[in-house]
C-alpha positions as CSV (number, residue, x, y, z in Angstrom):
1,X,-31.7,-16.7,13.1
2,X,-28.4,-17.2,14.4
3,X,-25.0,-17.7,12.7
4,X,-25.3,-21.3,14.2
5,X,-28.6,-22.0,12.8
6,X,-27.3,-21.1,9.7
7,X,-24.3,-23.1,9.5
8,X,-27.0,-26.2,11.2
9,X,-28.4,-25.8,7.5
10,X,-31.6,-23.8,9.3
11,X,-31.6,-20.9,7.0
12,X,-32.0,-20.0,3.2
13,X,-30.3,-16.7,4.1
14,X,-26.4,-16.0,3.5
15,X,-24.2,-15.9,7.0
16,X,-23.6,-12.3,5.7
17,X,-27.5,-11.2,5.3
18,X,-27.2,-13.3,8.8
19,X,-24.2,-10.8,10.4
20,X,-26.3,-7.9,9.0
21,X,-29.5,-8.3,10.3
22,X,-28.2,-9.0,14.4
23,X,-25.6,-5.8,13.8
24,X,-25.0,-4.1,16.9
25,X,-22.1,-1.5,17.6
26,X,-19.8,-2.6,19.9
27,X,-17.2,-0.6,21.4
28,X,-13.6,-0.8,23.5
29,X,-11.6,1.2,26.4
30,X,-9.6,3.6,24.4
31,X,-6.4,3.1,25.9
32,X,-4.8,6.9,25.3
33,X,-7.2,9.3,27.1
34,X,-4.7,11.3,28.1
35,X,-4.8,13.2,24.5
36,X,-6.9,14.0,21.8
37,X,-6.2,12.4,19.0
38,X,-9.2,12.0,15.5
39,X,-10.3,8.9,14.4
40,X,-11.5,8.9,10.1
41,X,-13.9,6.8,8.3
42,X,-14.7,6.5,5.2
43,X,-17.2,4.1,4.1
44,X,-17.9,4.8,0.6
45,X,-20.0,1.4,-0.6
46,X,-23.3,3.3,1.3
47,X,-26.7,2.2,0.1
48,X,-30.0,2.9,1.6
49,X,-33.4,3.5,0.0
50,X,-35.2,6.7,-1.4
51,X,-38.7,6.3,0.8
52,X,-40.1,8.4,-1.8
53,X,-39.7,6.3,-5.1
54,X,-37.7,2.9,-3.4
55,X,-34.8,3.8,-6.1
56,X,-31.4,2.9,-3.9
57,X,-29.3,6.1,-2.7
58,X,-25.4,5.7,-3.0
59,X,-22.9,7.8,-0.3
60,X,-19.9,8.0,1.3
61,X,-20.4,8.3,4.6
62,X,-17.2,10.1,6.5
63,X,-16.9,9.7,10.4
64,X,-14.7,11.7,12.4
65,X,-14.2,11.5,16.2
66,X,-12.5,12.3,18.9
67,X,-12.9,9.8,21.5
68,X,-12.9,10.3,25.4
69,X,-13.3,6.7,26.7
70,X,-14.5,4.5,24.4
71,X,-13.7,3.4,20.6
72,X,-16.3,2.0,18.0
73,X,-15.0,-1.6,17.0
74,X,-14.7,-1.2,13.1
75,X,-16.7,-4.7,12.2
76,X,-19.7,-3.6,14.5
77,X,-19.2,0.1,12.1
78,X,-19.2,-2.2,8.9
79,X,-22.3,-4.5,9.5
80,X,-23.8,-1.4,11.1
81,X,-23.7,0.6,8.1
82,X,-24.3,-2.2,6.0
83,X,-28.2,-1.9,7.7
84,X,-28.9,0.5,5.9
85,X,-28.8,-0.8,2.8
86,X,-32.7,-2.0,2.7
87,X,-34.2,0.9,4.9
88,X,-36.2,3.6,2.9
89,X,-34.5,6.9,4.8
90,X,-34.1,10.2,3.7
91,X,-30.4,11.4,3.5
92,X,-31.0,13.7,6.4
93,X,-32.1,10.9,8.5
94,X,-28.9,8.8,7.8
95,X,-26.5,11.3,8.1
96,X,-28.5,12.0,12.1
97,X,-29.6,8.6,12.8
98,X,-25.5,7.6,12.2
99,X,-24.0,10.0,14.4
100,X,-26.9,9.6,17.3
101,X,-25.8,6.1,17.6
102,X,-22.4,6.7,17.8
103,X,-22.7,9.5,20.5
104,X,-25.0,6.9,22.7
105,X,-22.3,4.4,21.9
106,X,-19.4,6.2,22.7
107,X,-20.4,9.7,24.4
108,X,-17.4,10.9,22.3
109,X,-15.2,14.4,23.2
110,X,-16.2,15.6,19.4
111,X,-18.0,14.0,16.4
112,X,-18.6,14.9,12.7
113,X,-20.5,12.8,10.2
114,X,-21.4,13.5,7.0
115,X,-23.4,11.7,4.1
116,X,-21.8,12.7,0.7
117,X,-24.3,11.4,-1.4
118,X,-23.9,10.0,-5.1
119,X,-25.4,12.7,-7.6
120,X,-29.4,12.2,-8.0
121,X,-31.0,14.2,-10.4
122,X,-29.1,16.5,-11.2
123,X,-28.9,17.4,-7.3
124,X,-25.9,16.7,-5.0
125,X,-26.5,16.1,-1.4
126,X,-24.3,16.5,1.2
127,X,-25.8,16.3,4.9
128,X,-23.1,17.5,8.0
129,X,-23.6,16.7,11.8
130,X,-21.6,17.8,14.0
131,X,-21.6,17.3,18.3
132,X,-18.8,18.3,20.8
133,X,-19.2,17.0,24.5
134,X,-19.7,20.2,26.4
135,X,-16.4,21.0,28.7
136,X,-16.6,19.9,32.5
């Protein structure tokens, strides 16, 4: 289902359930290679779903990068993350799946995420990844 179909009155979904379901990063030409220089994130409205019991997870998910030749467009980041928000994954698997994405997206020169998730249980979770693009 399409934005246009839905607008054509051919859906009972919402434009934004719409722009969440066909998410796909995108990315652009970073235009100062000739530096490093860190990109921050902080997306702190993270849901997803315990697999275990289906009880929703909260998080703040912080990305840093450094990029080499490419940039993550930060719409294509929002509904991305927003995909999460039905999927039963551990907090493990967010924190990796995240950052996997982002280094096939954007073969970065270093990348940290991290999953800071919202106290459950008396336990605090906070998953780290870390990837640096091996020097040439």
């Amino acid at each position: 289902m399409s934005l246009l179909q839905y607008k054509n009155g051919m859906s009972d979904k919402l434009y934004g359930e719409i722009a969440i379901e066909e998410a796909k990063l995108e990315r652009f030409e970073n235009r100062t290679q000739v530096r490093d220089y860190e990109i921050k994130f902080s997306c702190p409205e993270f849901t997803c779903l315990c697999p275990r019991s289906g009880f929703p997870d909260f998080a703040t998910i912080n990305i840093k990068y450094v990029p080499d030749k490419w940039c993550v467009e930060l719409k294509s980041l929002k509904l991305y993350i927003n995909t999460f928000r039905n999927k039963k994954v551990f907090h493990e698997d967010v924190t990796n799946n995240i950052i996997d994405d982002l280094i096939e997206l954007l073969d970065p020169r270093y990348i940290k995420v991290e999953g800071d998730f919202t106290v459950r249980g008396n336990i605090k979770t906070i998953v780290t990844a870390k990837h640096e693009k091996k020097k040439k």
